[in-house]
C-alpha positions in Angstrom: 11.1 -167.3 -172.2 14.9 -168.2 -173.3 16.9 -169.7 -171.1 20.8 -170.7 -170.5 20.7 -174.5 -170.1 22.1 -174.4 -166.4 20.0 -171.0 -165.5 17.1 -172.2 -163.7 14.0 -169.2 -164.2 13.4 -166.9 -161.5 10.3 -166.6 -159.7 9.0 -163.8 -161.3 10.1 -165.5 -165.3 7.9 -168.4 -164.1 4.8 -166.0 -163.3 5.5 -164.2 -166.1 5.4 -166.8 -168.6 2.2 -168.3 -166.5 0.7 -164.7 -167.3 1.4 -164.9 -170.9 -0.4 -168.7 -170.6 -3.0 -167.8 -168.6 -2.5 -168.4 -164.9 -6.0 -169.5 -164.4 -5.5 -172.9 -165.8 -2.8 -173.3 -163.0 -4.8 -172.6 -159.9 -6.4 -175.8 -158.0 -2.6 -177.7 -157.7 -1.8 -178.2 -161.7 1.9 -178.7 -161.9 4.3 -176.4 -163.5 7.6 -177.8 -165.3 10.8 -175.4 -165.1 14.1 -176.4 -166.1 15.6 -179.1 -163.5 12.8 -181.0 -162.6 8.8 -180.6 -162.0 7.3 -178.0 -159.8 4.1 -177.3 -158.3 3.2 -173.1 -157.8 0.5 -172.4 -155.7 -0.9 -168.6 -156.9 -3.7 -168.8 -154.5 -1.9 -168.8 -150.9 -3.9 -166.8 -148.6 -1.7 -164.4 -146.1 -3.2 -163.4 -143.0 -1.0 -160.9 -141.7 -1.9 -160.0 -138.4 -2.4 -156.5 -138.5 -5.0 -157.4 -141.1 -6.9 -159.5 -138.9 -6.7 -157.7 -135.4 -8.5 -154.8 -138.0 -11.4 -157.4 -139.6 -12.1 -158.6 -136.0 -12.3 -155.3 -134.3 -14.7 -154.0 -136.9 -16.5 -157.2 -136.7 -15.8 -158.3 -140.2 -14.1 -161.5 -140.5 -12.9 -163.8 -137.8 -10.8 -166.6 -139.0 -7.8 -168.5 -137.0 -4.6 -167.5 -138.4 -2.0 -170.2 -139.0 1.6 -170.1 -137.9 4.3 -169.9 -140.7 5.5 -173.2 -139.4 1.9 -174.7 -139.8 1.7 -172.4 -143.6 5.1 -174.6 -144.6 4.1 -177.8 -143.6 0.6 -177.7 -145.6 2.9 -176.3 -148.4 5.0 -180.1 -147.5 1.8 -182.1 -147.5 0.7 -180.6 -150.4 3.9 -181.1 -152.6 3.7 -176.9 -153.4 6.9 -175.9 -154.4 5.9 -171.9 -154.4 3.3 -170.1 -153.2 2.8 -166.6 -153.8 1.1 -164.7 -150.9 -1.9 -162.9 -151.7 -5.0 -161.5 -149.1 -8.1 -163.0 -148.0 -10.8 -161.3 -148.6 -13.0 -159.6 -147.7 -10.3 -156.9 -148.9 -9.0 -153.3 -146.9 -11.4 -150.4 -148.0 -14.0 -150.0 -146.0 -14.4 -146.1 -146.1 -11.1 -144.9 -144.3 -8.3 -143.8 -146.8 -5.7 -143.5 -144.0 -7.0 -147.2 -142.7 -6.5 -148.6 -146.0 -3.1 -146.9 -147.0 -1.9 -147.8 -143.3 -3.2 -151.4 -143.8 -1.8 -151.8 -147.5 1.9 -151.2 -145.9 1.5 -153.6 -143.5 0.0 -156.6 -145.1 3.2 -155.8 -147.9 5.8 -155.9 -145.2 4.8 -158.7 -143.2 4.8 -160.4 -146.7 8.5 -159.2 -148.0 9.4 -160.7 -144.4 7.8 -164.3 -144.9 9.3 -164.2 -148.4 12.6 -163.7 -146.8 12.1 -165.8 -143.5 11.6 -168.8 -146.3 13.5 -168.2 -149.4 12.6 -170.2 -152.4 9.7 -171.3 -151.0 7.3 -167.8 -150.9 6.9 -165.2 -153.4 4.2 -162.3 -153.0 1.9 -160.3 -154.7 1.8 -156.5 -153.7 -1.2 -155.2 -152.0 -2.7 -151.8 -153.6 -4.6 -149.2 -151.5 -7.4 -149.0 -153.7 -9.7 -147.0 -154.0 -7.0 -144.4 -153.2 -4.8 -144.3 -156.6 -1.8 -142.1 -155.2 -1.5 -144.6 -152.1 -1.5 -147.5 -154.8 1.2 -146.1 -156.6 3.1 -145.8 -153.6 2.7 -149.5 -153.2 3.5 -149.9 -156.7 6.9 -148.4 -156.0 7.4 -149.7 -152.4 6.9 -153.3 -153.3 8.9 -153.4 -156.0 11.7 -151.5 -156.0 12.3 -152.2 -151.8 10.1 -155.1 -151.2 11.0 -156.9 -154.5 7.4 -158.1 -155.0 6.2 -160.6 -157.6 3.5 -159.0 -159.4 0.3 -157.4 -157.7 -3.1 -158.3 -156.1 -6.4 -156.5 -157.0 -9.9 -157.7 -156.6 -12.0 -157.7 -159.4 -13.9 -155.0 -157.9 -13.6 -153.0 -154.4 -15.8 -150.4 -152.9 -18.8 -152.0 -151.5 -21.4 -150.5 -149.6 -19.1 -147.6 -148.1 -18.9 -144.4 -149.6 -17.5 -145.2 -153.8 -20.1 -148.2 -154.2 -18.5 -151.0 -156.7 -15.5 -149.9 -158.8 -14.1 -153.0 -161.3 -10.7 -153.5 -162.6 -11.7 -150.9 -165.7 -12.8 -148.6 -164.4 -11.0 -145.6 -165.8 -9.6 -144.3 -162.4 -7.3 -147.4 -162.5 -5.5 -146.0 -166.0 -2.6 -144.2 -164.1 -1.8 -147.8 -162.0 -1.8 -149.7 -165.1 0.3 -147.0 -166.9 2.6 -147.8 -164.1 2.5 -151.7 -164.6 2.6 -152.0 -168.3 5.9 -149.4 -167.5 7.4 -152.2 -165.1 5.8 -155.6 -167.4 4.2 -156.3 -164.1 2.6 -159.7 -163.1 -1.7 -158.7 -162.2 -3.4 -161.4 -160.2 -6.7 -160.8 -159.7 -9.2 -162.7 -157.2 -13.1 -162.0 -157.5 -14.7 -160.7 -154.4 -18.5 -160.3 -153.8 -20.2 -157.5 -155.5 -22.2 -155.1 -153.3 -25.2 -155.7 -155.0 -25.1 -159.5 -154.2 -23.9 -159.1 -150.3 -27.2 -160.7 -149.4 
């Protein structure tokens, strides 16, 4: 990464060059030096938008308290964190229902793009794919960054589950036209691991 001497690196240089490094060896609070001074980049920032969560408790999922952004921005000040990408807790958004998890996908994006912009400088985010539904993913794909401005994107190492595909991981060859589509963009890919379905119990 080349940089003018007073152009401080975007957000998505920084990921980018912690992709090339190897995020991994970032996550747990190491710190991150950019031009101007040091910096600390959380990658693993758990959103809970609330459409997301009013879904996992009505199915009887997940129930978790969901913190305010005020309370999400004063952990980030305790913590010294600079940046934190957004990114979603698991236990992920397919659970049999294409429409569910298309309908979910958008919304967990949007109420991302508008944290990122209620708090600039401070939030970045990580697109949400529909998977296992590869058309609604490259909607996504297209939504997030060319009108949400995303980041990078956020896949679990697998999805699927119990319901209806059974485990799918991240090569599976369905994926091939979504990472046509990033490799077209040099996208950022975080992944997060998420139980497999034949370890559930």
């Amino acid at each position: 990464m080349k940089h003018d001497i007073l152009t401080r690196p975007s957000r998505r240089e920084i990921l980018g060059g912690m992709a090339a490094l190897g995020a991994g060896v970032l996550a747990g609070g190491q710190q991150v030096f950019a031009q101007g001074g040091q910096r600390i980049i959380n990658v693993h920032h758990h959103l809970t938008a609330p459409a997301y969560v009013k879904f996992l408790q009505d199915n009887k999922v997940r129930d978790f308290p969901v913190k305010s952004e005020a309370q999400c921005m004063e952990d980030m000040d305790k913590a010294g964190v600079s940046v934190a990408m957004c990114s979603t807790i698991g236990p992920g958004i397919w659970f049999g229902s294409m429409e569910d998890t298309r309908r979910l996908a958008r919304e967990i994006n949007e109420y991302a793009a508008k944290l990122v912009s209620n708090h600039p400088g401070r939030l970045g985010m990580f697109t949400m794919l529909a998977l296992p539904d590869i058309d609604g993913s490259l909607k996504e794909i297209e939504y997030g960054f060319d009108k949400l401005k995303a980041d990078g994107v956020y896949m679990y190492t697998n999805w699927g589950g119990k319901a209806l595909y059974g485990d799918k991981y991240l090569g599976d060859a369905a994926l091939a036209p979504i990472y046509e589509e990033l490799n077209r963009r040099n996208a950022v890919i975080y992944t997060h691991p998420k139980d497999a379905a034949c370890c559930e119990a």
